[in-house]
Backbone as ProteinMPNN parsed JSONL, in Angstrom:
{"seq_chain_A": "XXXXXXXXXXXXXXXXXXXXXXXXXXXXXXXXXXXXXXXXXXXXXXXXXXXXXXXXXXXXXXXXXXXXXXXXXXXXXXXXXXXXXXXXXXXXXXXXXXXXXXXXXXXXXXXXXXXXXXXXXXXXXXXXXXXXXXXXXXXXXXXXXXXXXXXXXXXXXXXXXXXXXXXXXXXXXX", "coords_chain_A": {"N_chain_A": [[0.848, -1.184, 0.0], [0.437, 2.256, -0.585], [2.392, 4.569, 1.083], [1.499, 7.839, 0.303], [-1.088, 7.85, 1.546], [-4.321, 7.16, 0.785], [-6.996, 7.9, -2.204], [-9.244, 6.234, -2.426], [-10.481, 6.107, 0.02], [-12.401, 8.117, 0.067], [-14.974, 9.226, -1.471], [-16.338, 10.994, -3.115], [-14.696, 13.814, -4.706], [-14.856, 17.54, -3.391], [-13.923, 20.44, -5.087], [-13.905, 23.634, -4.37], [-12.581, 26.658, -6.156], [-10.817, 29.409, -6.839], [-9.311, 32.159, -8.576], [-6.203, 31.453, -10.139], [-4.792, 29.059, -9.152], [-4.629, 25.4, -8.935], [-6.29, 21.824, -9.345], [-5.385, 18.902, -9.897], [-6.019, 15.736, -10.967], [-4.663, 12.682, -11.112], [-4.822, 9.636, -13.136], [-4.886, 6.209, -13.334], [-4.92, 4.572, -16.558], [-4.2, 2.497, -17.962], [-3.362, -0.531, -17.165], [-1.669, -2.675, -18.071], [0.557, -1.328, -19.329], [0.397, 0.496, -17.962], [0.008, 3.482, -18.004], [-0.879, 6.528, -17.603], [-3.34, 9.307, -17.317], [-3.744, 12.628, -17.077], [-6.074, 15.033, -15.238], [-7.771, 17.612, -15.054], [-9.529, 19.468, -12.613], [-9.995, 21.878, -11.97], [-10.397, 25.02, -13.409], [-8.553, 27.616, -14.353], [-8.847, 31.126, -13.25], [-8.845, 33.031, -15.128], [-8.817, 36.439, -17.868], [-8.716, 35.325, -19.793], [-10.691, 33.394, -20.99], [-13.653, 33.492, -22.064], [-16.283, 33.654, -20.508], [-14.961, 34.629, -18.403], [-14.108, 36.811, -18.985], [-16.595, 38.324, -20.034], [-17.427, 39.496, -18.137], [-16.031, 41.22, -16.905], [-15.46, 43.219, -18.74], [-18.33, 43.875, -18.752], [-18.531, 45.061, -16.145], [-17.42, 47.648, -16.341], [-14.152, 47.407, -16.576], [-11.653, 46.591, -18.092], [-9.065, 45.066, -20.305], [-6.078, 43.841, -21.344], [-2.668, 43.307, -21.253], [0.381, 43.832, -19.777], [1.789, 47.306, -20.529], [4.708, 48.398, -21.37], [7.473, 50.522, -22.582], [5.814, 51.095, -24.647], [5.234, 48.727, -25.124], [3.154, 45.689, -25.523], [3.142, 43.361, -22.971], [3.674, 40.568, -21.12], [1.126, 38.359, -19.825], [-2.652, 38.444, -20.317], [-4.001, 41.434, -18.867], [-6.395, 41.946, -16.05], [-7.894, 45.395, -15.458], [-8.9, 48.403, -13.937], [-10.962, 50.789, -15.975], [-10.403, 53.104, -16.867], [-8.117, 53.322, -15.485], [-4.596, 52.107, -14.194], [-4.122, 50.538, -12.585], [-5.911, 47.05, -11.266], [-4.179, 45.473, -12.582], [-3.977, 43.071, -12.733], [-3.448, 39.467, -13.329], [-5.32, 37.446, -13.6], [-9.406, 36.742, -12.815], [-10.875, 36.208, -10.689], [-10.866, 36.587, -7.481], [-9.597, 37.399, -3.728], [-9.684, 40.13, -1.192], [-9.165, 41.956, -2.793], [-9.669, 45.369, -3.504], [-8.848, 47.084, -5.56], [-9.507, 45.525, -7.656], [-11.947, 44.516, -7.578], [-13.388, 46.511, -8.254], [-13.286, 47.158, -11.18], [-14.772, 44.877, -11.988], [-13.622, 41.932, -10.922], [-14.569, 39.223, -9.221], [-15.157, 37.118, -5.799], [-16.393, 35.045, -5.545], [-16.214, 31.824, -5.702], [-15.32, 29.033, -7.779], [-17.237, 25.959, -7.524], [-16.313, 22.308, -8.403], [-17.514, 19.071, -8.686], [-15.931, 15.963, -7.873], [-16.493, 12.688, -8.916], [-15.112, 9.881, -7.486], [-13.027, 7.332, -9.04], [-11.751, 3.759, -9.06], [-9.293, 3.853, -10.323], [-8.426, 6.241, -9.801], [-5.46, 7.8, -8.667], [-3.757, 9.643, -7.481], [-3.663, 13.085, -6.253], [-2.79, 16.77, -7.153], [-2.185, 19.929, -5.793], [-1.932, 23.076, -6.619], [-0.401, 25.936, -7.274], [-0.115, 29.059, -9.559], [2.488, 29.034, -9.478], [3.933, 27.118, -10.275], [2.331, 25.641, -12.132], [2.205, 27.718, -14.234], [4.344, 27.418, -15.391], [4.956, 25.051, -15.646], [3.289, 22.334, -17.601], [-0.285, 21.075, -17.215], [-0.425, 18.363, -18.324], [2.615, 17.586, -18.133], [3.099, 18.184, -15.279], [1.693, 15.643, -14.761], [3.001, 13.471, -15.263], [5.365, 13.295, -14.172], [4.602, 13.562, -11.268], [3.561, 10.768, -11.329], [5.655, 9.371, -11.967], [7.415, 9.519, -9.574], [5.488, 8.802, -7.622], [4.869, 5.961, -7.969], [7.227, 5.048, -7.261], [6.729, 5.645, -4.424], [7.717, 8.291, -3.366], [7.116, 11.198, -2.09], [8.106, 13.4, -0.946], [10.54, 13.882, -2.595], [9.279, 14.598, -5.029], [7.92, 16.786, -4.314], [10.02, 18.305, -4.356], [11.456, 18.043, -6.71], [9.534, 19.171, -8.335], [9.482, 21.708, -7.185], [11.773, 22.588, -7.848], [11.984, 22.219, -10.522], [9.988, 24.176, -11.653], [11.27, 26.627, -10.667], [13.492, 26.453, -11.838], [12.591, 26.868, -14.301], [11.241, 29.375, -14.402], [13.172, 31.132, -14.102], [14.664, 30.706, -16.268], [13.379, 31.752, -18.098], [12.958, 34.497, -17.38], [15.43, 35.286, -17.716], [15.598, 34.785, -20.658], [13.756, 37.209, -21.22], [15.233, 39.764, -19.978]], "CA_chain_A": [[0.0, 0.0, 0.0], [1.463, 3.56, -0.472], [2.462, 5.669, 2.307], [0.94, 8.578, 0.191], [-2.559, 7.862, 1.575], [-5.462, 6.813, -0.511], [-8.053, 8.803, -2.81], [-10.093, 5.533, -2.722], [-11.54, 5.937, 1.415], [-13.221, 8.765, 0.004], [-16.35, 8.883, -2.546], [-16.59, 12.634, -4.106], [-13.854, 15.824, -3.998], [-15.54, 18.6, -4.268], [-13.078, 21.29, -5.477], [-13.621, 25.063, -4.744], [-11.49, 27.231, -6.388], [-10.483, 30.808, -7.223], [-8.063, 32.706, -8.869], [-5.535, 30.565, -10.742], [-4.377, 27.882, -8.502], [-5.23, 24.373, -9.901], [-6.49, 20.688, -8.584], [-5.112, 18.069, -11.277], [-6.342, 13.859, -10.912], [-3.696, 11.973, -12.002], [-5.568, 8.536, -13.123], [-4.393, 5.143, -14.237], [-5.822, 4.357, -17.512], [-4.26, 0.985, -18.521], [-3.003, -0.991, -16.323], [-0.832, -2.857, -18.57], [1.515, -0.261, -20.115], [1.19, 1.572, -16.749], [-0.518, 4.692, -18.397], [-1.819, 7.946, -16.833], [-4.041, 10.374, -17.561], [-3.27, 14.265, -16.19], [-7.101, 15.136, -15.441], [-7.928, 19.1, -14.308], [-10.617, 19.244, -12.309], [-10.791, 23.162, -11.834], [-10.044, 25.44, -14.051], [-8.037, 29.216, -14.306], [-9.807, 32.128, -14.104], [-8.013, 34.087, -16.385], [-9.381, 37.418, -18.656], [-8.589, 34.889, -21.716], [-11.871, 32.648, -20.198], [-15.036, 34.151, -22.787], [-17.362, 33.97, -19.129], [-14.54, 35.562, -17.351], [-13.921, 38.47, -20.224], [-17.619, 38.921, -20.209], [-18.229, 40.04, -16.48], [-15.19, 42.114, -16.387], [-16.332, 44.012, -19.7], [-19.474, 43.89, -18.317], [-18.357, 45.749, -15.039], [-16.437, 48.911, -16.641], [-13.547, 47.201, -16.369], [-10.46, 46.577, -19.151], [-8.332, 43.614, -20.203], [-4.835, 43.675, -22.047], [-1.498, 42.867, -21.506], [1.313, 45.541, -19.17], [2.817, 47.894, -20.972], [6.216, 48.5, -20.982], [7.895, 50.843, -23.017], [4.952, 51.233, -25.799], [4.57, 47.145, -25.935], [2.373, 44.726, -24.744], [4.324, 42.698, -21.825], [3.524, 39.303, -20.553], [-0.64, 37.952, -20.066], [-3.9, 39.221, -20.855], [-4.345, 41.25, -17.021], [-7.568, 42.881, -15.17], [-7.432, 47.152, -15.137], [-9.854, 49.745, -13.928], [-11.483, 51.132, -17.123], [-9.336, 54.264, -17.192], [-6.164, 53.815, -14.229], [-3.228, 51.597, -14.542], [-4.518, 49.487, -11.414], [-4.326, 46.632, -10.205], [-3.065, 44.817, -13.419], [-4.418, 41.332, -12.202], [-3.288, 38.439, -14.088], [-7.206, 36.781, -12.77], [-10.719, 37.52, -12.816], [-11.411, 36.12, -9.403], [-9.692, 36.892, -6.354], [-10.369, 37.75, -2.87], [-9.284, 40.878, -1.077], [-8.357, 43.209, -3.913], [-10.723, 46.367, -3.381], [-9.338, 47.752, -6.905], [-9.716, 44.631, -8.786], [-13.149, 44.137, -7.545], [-14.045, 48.022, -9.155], [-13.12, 46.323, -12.574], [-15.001, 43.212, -12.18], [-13.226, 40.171, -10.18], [-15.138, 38.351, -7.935], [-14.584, 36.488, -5.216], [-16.724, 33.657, -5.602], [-15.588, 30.154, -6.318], [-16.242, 27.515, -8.451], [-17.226, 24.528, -7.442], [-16.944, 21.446, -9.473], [-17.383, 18.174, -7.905], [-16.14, 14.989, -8.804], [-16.753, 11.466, -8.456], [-13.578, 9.112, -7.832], [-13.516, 5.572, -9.18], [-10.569, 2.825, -8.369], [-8.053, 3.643, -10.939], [-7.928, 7.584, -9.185], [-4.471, 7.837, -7.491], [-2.869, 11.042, -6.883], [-4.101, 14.634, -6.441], [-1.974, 17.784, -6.995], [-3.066, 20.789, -5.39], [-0.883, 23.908, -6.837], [-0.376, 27.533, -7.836], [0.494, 29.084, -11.132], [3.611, 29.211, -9.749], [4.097, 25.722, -10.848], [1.427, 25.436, -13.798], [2.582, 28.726, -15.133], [5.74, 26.617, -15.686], [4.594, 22.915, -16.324], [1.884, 22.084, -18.144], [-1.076, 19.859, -16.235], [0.379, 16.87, -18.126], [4.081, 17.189, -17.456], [2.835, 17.551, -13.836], [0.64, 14.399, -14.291], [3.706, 12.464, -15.574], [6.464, 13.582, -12.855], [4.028, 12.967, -10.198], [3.255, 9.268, -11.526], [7.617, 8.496, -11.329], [7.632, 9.702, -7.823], [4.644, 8.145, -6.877], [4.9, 4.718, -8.005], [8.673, 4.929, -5.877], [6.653, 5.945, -2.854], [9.033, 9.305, -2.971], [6.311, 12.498, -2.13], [9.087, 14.266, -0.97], [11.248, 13.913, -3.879], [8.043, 14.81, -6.119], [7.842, 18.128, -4.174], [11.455, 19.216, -3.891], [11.703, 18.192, -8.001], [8.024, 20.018, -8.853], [9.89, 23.071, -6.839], [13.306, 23.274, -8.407], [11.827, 22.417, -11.949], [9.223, 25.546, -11.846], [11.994, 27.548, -10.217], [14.059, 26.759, -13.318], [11.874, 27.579, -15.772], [10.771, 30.667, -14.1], [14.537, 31.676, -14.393], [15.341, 30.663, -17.677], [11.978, 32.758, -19.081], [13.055, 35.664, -16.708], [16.709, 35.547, -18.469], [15.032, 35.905, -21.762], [13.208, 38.541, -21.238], [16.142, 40.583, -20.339]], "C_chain_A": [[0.892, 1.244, 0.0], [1.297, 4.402, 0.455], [1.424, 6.657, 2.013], [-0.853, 8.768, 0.389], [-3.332, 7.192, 0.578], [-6.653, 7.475, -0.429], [-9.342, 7.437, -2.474], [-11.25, 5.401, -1.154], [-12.626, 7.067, 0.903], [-13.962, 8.226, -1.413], [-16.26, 9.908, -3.69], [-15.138, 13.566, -3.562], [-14.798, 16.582, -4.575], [-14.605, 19.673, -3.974], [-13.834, 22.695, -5.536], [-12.261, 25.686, -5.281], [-12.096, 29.019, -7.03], [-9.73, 31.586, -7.171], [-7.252, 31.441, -10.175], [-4.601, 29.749, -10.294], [-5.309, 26.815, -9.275], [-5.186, 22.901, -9.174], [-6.305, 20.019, -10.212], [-4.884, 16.882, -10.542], [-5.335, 13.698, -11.898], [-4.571, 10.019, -11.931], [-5.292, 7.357, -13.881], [-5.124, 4.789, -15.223], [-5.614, 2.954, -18.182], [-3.192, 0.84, -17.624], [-1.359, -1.448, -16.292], [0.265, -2.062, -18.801], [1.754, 1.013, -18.933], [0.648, 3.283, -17.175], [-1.48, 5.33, -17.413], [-2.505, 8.74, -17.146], [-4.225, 11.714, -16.612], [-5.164, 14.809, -16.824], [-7.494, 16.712, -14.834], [-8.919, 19.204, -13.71], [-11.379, 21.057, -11.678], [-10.382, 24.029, -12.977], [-9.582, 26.957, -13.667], [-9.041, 29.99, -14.076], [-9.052, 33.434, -14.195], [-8.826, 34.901, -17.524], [-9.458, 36.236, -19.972], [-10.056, 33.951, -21.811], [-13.292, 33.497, -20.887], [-15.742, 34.508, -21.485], [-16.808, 35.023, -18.558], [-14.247, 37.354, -17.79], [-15.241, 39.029, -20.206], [-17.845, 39.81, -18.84], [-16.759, 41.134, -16.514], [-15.776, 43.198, -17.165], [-17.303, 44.455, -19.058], [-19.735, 45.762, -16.909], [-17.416, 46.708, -15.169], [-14.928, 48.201, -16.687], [-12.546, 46.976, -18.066], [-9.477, 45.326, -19.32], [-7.416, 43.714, -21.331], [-3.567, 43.616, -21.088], [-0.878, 44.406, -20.332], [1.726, 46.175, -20.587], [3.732, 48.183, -20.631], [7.358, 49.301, -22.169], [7.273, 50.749, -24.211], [4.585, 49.838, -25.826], [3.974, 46.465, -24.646], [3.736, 43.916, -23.705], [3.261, 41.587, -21.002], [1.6, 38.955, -21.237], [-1.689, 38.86, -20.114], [-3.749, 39.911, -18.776], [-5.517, 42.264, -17.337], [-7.389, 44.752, -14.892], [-9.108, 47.661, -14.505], [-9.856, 50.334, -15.538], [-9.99, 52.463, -17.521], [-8.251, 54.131, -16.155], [-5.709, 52.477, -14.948], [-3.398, 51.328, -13.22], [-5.484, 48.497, -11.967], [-3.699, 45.506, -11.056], [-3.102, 43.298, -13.009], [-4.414, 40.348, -13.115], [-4.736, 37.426, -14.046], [-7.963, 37.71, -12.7], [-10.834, 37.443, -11.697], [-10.513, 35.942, -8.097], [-10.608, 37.6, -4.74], [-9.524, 38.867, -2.114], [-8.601, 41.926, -1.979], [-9.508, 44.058, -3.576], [-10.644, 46.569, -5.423], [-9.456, 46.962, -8.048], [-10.995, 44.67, -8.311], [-14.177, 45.629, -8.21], [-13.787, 47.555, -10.671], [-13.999, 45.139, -12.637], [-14.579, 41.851, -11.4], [-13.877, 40.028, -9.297], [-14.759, 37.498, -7.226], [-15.141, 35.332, -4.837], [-16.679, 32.535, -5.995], [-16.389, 29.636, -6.759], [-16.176, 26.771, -8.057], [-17.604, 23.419, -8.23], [-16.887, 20.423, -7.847], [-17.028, 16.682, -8.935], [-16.001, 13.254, -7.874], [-15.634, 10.428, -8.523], [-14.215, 7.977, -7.938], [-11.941, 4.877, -8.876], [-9.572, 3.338, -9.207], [-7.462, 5.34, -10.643], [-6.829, 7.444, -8.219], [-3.675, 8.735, -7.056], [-4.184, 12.877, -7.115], [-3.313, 15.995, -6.318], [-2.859, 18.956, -7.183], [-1.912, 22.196, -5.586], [-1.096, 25.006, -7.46], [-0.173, 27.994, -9.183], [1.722, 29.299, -10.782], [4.365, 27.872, -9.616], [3.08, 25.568, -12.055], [1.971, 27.082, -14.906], [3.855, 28.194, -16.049], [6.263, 25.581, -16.272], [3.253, 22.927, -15.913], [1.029, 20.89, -16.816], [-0.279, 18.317, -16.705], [1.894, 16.269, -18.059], [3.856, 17.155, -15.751], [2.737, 15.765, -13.339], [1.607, 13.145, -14.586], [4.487, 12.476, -14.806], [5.926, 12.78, -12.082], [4.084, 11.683, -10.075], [4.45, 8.78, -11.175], [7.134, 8.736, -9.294], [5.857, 8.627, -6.911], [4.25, 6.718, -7.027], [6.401, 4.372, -7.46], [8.197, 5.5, -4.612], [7.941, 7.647, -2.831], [7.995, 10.824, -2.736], [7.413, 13.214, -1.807], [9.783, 14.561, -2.012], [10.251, 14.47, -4.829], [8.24, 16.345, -5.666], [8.793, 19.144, -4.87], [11.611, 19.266, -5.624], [10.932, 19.265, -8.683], [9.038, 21.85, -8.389], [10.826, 23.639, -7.999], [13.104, 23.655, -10.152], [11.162, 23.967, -12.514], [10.223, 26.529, -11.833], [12.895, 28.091, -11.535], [14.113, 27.304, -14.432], [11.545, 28.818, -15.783], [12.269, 31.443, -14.621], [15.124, 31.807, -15.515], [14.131, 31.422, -18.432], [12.458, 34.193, -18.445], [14.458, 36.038, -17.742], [16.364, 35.726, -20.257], [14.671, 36.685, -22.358], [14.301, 39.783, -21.279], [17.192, 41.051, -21.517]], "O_chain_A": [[1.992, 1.227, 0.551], [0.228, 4.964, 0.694], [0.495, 6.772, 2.813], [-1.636, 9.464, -0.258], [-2.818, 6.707, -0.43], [-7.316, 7.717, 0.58], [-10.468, 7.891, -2.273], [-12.358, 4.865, -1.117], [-13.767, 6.921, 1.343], [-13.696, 7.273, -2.146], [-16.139, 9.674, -4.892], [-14.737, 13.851, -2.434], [-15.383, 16.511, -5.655], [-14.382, 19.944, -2.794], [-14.375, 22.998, -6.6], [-11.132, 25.329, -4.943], [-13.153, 29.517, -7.417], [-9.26, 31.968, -6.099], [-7.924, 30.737, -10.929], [-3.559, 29.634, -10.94], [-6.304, 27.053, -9.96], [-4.212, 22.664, -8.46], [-6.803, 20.389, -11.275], [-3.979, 16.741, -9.719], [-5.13, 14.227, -12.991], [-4.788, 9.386, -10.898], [-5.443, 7.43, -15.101], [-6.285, 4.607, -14.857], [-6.491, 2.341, -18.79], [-2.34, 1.674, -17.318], [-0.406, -1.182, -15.559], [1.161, -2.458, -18.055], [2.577, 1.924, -18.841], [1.05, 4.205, -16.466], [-2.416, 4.911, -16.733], [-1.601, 9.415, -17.64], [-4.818, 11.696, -15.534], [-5.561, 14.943, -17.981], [-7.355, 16.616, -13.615], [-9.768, 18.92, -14.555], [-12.484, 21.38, -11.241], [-9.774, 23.27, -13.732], [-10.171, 27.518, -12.743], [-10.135, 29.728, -14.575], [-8.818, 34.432, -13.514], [-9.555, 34.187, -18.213], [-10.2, 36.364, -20.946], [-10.487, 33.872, -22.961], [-13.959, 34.144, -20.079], [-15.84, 35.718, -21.284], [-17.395, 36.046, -18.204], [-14.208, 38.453, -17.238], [-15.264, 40.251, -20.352], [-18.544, 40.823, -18.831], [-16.935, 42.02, -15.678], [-16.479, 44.047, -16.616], [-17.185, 45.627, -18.7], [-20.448, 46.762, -16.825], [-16.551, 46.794, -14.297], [-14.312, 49.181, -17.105], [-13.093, 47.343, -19.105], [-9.194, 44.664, -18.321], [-7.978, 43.674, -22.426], [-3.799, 44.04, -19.956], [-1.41, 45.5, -20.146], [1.94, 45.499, -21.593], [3.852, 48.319, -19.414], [8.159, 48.502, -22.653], [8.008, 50.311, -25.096], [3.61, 49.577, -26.529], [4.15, 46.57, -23.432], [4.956, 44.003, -23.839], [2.236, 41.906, -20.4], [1.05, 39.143, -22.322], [-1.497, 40.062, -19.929], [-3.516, 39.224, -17.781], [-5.677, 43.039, -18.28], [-6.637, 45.145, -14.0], [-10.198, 47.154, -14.767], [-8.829, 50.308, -16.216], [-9.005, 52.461, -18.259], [-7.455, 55.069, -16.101], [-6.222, 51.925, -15.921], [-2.668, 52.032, -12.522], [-5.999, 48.802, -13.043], [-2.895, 44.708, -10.574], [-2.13, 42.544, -13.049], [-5.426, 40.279, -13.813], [-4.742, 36.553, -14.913], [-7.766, 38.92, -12.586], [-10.95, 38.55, -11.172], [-9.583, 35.15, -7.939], [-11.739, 38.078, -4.649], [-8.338, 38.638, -2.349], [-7.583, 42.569, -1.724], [-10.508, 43.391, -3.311], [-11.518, 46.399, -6.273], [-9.509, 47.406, -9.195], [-11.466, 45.244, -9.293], [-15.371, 45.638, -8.51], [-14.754, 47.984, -11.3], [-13.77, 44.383, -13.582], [-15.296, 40.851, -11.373], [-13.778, 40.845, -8.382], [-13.887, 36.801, -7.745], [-14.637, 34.604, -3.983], [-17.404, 32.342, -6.971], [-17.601, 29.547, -6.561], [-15.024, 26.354, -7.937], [-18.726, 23.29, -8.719], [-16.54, 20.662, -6.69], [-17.463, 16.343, -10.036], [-15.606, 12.891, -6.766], [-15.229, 10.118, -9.643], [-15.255, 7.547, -7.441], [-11.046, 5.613, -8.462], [-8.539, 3.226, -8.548], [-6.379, 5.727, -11.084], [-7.064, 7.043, -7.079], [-2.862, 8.479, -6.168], [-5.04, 13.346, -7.864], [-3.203, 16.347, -5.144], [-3.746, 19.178, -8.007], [-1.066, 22.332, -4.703], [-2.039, 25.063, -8.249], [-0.05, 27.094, -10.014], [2.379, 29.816, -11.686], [5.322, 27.702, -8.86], [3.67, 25.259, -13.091], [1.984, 27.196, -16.132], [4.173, 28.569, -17.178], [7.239, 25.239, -16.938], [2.516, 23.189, -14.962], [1.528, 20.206, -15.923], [0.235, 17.468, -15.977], [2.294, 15.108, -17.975], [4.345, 16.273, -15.045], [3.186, 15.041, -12.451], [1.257, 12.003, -14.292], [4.582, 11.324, -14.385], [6.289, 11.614, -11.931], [4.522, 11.186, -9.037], [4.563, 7.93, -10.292], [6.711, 8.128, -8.311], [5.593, 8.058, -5.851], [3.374, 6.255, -6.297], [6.596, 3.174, -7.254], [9.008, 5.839, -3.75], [8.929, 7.686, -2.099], [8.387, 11.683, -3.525], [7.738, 13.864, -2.801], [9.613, 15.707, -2.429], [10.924, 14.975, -5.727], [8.672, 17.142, -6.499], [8.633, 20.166, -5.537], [11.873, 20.383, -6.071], [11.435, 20.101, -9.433], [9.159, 22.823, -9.134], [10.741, 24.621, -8.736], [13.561, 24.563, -10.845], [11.599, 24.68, -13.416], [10.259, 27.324, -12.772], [13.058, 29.192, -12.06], [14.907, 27.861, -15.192], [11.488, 29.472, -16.824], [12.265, 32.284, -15.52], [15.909, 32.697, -15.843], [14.303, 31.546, -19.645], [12.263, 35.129, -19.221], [14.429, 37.037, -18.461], [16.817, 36.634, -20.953], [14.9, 37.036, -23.516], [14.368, 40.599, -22.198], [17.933, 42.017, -21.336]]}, "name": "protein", "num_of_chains": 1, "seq": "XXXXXXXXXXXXXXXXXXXXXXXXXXXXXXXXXXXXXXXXXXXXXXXXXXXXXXXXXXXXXXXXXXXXXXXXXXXXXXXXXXXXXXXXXXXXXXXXXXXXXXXXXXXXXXXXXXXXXXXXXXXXXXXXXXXXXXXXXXXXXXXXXXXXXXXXXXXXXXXXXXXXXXXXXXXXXX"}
């Protein structure tokens, strides 16, 4: 049995979320060959999101990119109609006063979902790991480390790898 607990004592997750943190099922799909499937079970809420572009629109609010010396710069973000606040990479968030004058809300989604036997891991993480690695390079890491029993090792790798990438995109930019 694996140290890392088991998804199978329980029945349902039910996943709130908000902002752009992310819950990703990692799920055996053949047994044989050992295959996984990297499953998302919440989703972003990011201006690029048609629902989430509508309510900001909706609510005076504005949606492009920083500027930075005349050019667009990095992701779509959240503004006040006319200021240069608060530049929110997310629609939904909690404690921002001047994102919530644009539009973001602070009410979560909830999905819910139903686990069956071949559900075995759950990663519960920020965009400052998905901004970095995709849901299914997550969903494949995770699977090494977790068929060696190693959660630690899964973390400390998940860390250093994001960290990496964050660094080597930051050194481009310059």
């Amino acid at each position: 049995e694996k140290k890392w607990g088991t998804l199978l004592s329980l029945q349902k997750l039910i996943i709130p979320n908000i902002g752009d943190s992310r819950a990703v099922l990692g799920r055996l799909i053949n047994k044989e060959t050992n295959e996984y499937k990297a499953i998302e079970l919440s989703r972003d809420h990011k201006p690029t999101e048609k629902d989430e572009e509508k309510r900001i629109l909706e609510n005076d609010g504005r949606i492009q990119p920083f500027i930075e010396d005349g050019e667009f710069v990095g992701p779509q973000r959240v503004w006040i109609k006319e200021e240069e606040v608060p530049g929110l990479a997310m629609t939904r968030s909690f404690g921002d006063y001047f994102a919530s004058i644009a539009g973001t809300i602070s009410v979560p989604e909830v999905k819910e979902h139903i686990l069956v036997q071949e559900d075995r891991f759950l990663v519960l993480a920020s965009d400052g790991l998905f901004e970095f690695i995709s849901t299914e390079e997550v969903g494949n890491i995770v699977k090494g480390y977790y068929e060696k029993n190693d959660i630690v090792g899964c973390c400390e790798y998940l860390y250093k790898e994001s960290y990496r990438k964050w660094i080597a995109e930051e050194e481009d930019i310059s």
